[in-house]
MIVEXPA-342374 format. One line per 8 residues: number of its first residue (from 1); for each residue x, y, z of N, C-alpha, C. Coordinates in steps of 0.1 Angstrom, whole numbers, plus 5000, padded with zeros to 4 digits. Layout:
BEGIN
NUM	X,Y,Z,X,Y,Z,X,Y,Z ~ ...
This chain:
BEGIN
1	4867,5233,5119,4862,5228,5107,4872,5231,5095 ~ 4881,5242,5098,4888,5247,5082,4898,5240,5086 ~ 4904,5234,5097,4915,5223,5101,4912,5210,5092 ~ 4896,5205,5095,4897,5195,5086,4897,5194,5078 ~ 4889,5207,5069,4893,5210,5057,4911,5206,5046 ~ 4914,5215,5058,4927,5219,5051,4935,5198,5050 ~ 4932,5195,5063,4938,5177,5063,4932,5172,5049 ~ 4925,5177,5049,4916,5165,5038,4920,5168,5023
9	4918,5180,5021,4929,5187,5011,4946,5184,5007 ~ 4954,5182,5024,4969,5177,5022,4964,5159,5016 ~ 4961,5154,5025,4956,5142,5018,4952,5141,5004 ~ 4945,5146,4997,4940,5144,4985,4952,5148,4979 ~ 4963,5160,4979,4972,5165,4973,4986,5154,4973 ~ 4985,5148,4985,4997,5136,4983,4990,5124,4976 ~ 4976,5118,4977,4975,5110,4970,4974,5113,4955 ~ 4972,5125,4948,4973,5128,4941,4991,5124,4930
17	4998,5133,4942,5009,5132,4936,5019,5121,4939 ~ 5013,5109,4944,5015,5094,4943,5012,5089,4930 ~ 4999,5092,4924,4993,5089,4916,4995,5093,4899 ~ 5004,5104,4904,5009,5111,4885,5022,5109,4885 ~ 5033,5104,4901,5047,5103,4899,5053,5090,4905 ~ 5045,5080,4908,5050,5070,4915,5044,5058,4905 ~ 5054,5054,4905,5048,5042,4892,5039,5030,4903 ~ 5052,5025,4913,5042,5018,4926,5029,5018,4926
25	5032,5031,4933,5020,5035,4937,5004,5034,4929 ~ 5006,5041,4914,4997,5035,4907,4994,5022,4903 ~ 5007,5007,4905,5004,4997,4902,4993,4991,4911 ~ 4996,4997,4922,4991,4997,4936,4971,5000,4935 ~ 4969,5007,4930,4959,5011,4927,4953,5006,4915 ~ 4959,5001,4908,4952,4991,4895,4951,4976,4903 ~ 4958,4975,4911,4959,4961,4922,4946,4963,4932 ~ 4940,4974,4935,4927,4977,4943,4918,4974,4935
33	4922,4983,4927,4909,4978,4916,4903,4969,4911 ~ 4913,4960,4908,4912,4944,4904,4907,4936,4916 ~ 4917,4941,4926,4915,4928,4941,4898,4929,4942 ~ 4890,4939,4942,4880,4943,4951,4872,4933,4946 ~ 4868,4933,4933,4859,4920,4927,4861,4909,4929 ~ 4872,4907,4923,4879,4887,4931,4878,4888,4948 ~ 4878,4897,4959,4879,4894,4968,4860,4895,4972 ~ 4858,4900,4965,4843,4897,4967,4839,4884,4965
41	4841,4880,4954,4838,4866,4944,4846,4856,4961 ~ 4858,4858,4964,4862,4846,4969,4856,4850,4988 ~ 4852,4857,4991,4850,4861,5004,4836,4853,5011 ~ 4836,4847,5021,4825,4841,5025,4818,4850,5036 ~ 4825,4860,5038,4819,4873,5049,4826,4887,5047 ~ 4822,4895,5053,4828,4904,5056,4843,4905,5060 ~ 4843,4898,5071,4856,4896,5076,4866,4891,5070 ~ 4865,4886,5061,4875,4880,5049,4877,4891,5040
49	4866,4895,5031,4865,4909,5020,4874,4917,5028 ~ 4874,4924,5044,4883,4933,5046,4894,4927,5048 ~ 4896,4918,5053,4912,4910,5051,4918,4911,5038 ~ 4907,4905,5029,4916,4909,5015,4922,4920,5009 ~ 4909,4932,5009,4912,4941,5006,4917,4949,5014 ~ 4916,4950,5025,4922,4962,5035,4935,4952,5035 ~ 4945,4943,5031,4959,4945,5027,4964,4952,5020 ~ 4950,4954,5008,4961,4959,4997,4959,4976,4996
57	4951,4979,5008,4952,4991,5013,4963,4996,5020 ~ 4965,4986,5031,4975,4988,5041,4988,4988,5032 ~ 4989,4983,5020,5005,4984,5011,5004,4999,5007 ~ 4992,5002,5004,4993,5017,4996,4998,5023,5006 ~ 4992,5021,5017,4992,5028,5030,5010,5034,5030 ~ 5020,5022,5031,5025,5018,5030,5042,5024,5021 ~ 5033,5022,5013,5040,5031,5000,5038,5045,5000 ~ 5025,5051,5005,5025,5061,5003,5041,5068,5016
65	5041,5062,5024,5046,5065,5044,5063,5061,5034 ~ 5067,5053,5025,5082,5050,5018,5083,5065,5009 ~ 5075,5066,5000,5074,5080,4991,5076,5091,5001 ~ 5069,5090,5011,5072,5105,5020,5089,5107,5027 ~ 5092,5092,5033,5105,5094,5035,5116,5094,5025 ~ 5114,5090,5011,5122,5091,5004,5122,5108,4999 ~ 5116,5113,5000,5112,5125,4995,5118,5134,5004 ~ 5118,5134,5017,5123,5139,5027,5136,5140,5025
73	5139,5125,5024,5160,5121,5021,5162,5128,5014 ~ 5158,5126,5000,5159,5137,4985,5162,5151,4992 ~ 5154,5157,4991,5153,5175,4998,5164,5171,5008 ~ 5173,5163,5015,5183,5167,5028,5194,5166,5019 ~ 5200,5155,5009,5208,5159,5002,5209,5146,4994 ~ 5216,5149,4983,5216,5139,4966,5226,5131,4970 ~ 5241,5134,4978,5250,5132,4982,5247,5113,4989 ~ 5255,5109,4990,5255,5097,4996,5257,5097,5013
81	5246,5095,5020,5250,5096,5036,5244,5078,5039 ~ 5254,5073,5046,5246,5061,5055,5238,5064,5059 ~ 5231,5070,5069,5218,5075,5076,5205,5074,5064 ~ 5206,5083,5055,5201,5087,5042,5196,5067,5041 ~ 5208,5064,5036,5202,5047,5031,5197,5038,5035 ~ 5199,5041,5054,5192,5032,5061,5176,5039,5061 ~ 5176,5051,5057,5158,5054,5061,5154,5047,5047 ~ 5158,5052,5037,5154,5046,5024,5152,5032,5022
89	5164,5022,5026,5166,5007,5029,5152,5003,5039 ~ 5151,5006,5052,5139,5006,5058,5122,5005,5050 ~ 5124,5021,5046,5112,5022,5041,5109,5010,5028 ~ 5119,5007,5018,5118,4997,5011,5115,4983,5017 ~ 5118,4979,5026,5117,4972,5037,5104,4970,5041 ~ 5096,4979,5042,5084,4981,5054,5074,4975,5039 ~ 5078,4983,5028,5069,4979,5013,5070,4963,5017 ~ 5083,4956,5010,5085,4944,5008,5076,4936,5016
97	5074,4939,5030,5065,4932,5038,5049,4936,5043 ~ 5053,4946,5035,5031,4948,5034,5031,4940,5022 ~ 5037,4935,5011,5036,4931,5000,5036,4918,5001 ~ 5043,4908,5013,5045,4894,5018,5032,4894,5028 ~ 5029,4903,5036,5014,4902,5041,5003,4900,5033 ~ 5001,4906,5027,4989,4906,5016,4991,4892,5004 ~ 5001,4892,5004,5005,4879,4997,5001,4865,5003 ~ 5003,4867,5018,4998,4858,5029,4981,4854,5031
105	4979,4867,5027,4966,4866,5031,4958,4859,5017 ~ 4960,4867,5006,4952,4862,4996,4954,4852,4992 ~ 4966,4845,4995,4972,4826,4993,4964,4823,5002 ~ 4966,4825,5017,4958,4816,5025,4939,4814,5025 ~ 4937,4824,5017,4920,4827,5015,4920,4819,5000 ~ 4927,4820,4991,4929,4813,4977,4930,4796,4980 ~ 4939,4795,4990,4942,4780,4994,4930,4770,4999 ~ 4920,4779,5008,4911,4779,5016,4899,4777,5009
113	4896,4780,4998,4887,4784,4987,4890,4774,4979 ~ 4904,4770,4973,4903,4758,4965,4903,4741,4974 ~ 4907,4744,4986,4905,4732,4994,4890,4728,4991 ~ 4879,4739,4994,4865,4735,4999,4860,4728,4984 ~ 4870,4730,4973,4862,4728,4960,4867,4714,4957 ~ 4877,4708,4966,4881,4699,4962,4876,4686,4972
């Protein structure tokens, strides 16, 4: 039990410090905020609501997993290593395309929603 304690604790403590030093990250989180009501308003089930919204989780997700490897890089050295910029490059990478996912999704549910109105 003090195992899951302690997880749940590391967790709170990185989203935490996502949340006071990552500018992202918080846009990310004003972007939850907002999505949840419009994805309600435009959702005709369940299974869409989580489509919508669990993208724009999976980006946090997302950013949080870019933040940890950048952070990692940082602490190995300031210095310039190729290695270093391909993890970085990647991780910016993995963002860009939870960002083109969720972009996919809420166009194709937005698209979908103004078709039936027309």
């Amino acid at each position: 039990m003090l195992r899951i304690l302690n997880a749940f604790r590391n967790s709170r403590d990185g989203l935490l410090y996502a949340a006071r030093h990552e500018t992202a990250f918080r846009q990310e989180v004003v972007l939850l905020v907002l999505a949840v009501p419009v994805a309600w308003f435009l959702a005709d089930n369940v299974a869409v609501f989580l489509a919508l919204t669990g993208s724009i989780v999976f980006l946090m997700i997302v950013e949080l997993l870019n933040t940890g490897i950048e952070a990692v890089c940082d602490g190995l050295s300031r210095d310039f290593m190729r290695e270093i910029k391909i993890a970085k490059d990647c991780g910016s990478a993995a963002v860009f395309l939870s960002i083109f996912l969720a972009g996919v999704i809420w166009l194709s549910v937005i698209a979908e929603k103004a078709r039936d109105y027309w």
